[in-house]
C-alpha positions in Angstrom: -22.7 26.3 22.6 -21.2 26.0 19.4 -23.7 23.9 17.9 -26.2 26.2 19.2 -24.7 29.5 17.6 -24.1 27.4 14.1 -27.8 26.6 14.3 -28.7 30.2 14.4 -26.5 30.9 11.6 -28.1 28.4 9.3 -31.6 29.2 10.4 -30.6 33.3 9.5 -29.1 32.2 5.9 -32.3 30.4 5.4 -33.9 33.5 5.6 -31.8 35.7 3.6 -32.3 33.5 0.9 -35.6 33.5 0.3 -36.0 29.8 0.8 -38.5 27.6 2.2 -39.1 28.0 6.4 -36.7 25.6 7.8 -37.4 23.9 11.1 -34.7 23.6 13.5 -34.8 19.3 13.1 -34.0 19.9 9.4 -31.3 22.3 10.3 -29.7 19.6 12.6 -30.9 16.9 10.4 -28.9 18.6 7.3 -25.5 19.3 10.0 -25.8 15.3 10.8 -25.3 14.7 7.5 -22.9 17.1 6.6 -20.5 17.4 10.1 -17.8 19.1 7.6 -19.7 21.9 6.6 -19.5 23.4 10.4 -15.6 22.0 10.8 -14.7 23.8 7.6 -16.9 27.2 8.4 -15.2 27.0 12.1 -11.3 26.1 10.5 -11.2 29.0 8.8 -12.3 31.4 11.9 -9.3 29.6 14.5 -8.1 33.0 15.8 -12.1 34.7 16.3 -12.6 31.1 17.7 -9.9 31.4 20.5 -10.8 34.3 21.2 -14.4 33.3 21.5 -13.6 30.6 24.1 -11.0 32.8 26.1 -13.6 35.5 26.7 -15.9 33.1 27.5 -13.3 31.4 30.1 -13.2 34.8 32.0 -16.9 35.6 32.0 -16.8 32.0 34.0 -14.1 33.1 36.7 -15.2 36.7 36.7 -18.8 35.1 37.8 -17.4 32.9 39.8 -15.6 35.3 41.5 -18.2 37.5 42.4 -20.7 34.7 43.6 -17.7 33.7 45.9 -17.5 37.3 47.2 -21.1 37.5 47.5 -20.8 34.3 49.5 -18.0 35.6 51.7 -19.6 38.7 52.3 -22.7 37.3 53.9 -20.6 34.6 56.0 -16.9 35.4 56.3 -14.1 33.4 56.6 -12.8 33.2 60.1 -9.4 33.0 60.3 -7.4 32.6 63.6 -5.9 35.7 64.9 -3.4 35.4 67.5 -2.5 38.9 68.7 1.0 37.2 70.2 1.9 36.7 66.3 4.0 39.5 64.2 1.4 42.0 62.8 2.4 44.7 60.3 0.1 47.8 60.7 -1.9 49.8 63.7 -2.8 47.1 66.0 -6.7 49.0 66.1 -6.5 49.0 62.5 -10.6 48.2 61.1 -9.3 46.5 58.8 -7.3 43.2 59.1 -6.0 41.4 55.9 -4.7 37.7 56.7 -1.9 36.7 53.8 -1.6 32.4 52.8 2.1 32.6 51.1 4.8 30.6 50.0 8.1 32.5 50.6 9.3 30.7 46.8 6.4 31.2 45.3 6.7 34.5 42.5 3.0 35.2 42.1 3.3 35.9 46.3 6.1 38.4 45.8 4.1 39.9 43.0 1.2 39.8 45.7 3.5 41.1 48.6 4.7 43.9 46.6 0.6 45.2 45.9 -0.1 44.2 49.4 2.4 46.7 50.5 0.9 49.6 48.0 -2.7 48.6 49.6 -1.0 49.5 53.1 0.4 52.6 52.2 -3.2 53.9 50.3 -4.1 53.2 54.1 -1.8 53.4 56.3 -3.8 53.7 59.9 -6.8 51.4 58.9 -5.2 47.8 57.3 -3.0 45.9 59.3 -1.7 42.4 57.9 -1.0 39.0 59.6 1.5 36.7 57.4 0.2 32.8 57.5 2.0 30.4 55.6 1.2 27.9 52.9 4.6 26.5 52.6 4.8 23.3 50.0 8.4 22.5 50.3 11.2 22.0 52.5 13.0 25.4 51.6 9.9 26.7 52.0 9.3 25.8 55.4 12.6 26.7 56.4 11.7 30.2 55.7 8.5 29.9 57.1 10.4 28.8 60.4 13.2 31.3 59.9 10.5 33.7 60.0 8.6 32.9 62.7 12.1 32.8 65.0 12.8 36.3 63.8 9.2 37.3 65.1 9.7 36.4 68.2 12.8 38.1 68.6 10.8 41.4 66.9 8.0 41.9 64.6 10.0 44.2 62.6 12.6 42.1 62.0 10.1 39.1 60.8 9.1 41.7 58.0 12.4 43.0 57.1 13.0 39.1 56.7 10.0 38.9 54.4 10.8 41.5 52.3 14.4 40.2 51.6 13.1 36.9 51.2 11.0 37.9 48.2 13.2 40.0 47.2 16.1 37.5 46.7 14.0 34.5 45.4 16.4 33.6 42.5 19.2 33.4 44.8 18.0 31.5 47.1 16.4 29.1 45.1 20.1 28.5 44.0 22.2 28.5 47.0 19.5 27.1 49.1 19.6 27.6 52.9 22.7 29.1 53.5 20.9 32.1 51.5 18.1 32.2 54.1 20.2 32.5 57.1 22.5 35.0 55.8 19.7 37.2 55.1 19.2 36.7 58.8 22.5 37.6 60.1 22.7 40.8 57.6 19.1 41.5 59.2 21.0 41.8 62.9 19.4 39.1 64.3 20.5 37.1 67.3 21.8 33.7 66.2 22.2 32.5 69.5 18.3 33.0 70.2 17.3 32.3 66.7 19.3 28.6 66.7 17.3 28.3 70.0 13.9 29.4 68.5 14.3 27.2 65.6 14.0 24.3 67.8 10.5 25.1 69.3 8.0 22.7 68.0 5.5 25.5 68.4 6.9 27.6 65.6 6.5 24.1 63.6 3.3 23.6 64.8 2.1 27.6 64.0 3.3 26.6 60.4 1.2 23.2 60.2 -1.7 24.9 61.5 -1.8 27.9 59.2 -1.5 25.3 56.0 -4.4 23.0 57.8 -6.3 26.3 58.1 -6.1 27.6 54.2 -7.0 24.1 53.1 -10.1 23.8 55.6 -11.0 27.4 53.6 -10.8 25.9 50.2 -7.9 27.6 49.6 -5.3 25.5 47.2 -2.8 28.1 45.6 -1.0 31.0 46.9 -1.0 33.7 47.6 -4.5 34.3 48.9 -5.5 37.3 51.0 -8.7 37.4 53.5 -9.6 40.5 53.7 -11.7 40.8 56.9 -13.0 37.6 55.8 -13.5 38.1 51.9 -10.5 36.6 50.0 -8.3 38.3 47.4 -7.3 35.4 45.4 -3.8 35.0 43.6 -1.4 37.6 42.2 -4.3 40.1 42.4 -4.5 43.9 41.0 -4.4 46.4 43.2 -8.2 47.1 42.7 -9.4 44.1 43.6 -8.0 44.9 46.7 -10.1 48.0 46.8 -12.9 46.4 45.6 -12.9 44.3 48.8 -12.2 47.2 50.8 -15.5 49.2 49.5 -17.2 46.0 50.7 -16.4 45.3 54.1 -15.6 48.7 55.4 -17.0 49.1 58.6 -20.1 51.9 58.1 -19.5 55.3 59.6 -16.2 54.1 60.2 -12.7 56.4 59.0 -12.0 53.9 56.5 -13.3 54.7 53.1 -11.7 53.5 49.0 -8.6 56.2 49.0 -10.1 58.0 45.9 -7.4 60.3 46.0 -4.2 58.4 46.2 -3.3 58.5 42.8 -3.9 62.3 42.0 -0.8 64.6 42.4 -0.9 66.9 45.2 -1.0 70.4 44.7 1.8 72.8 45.6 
């Protein structure tokens, strides 16, 4: 590419100077034999450079991005959804939106916290299912910690994930004596939940939900399916919307929440 736009700016100089036409083999013919001439030109323009090759890094993802979209939309992703599982939202709502996270991870708090904005633009039409993608053993222990608090009550799962990504820092540093206080300042049953923690299905749930991102192509976190169309990483809030506009059901109640932002009138 570069070689392609310094050939350009030779053949335009050629012209502006009143010299001779000059073919494009003695343009390259004359920067074989004088590599310098472009490193010096290019030396001296680092900054336009960078910039150069960092706009042309996010025309690459932003079209990647879309194609993947475009993809999704004409075949979406299937995940499973087990209505037994802790779900945050109307249980009818049209739209379902299926979160891959790591409990440690600070780009999924940044994503939990816009996840939660998303819910509240729409309040009786997404409803979210938490999956895991947990990498490490802290991880997984509040992955597991999470999935015993479900089945005591859904509610209390997502009071456990907020507090979770709330206190990463802290738990990071004390470890798992962090996670389980959480739990008993939560009001959960530490009888049951010792007992839960035990069942090789909540293990298995978590296995299965990493096995099932990775079959998806999915290798960081967070990632969000949004009836089938993923959100990937710490996304902006648009993007979610974006999604939203797209997979919609027609006719349906669910429409982008145009309106959200503006103040309401007195």
């Amino acid at each position: 590419m570069f070689a392609r736009t310094v050939l350009v700016m030779f053949a335009t100089l050629a012209l502006f100077a009143c010299s001779p036409a000059t073919s494009d083999n003695a343009v390259r013919q004359s920067l074989n034999e004088h590599p310098d001439m472009v490193l010096d030109a290019l030396a001296k323009q680092k900054q336009e450079l960078y910039a150069l090759v960092l706009a042309g890094q996010q025309e690459n993802q932003d079209a990647a991005r879309l194609a993947q979209v475009d993809a999704e939309l004409k075949k979406p992703l299937s995940p499973v959804i087990d209505p037994a599982r802790a779900m945050r939202g109307p249980a009818t709502a049209p739209i379902t939106v299926v979160v891959y996270s790591d409990f440690l991870c600070p780009y999924c708090a940044r994503g939990a916290a816009t996840l939660k904005k998303f819910m509240e633009r729409h309040p009786d039409s997404v409803r979210v299912l938490f999956k895991h993608y947990a990498t490490d053993d802290l991880s997984r222990q509040a992955a597991l910690l999470y999935e015993a608090l479900a089945a005591q009550d859904p509610k209390l799962a997502f009071a456990f994930h907020d507090a979770v990504f709330a206190a990463q820092q802290e738990i990071e540093q004390a470890g798992e004596p962090a996670l389980y206080a959480l739990a008993v300042k939560l009001g959960a049953d530490i009888p049951k939940l010792k007992r839960d923690l035990k069942n090789p299905a909540l293990a298995k749930r978590i296995d299965d939900d990493v096995a099932e991102a990775r079959a998806f192509g999915i290798e960081a976190t967070p990632t969000f399916l949004v009836n089938g169309v993923s959100v990937r990483g710490a996304a902006p809030l648009e993007d979610f919307e974006n999604v939203l506009r797209k997979v919609a059901p027609k006719g349906g109640e669910e429409a982008p929440c145009d309106t959200c932002n503006k103040k309401k009138k007195p």
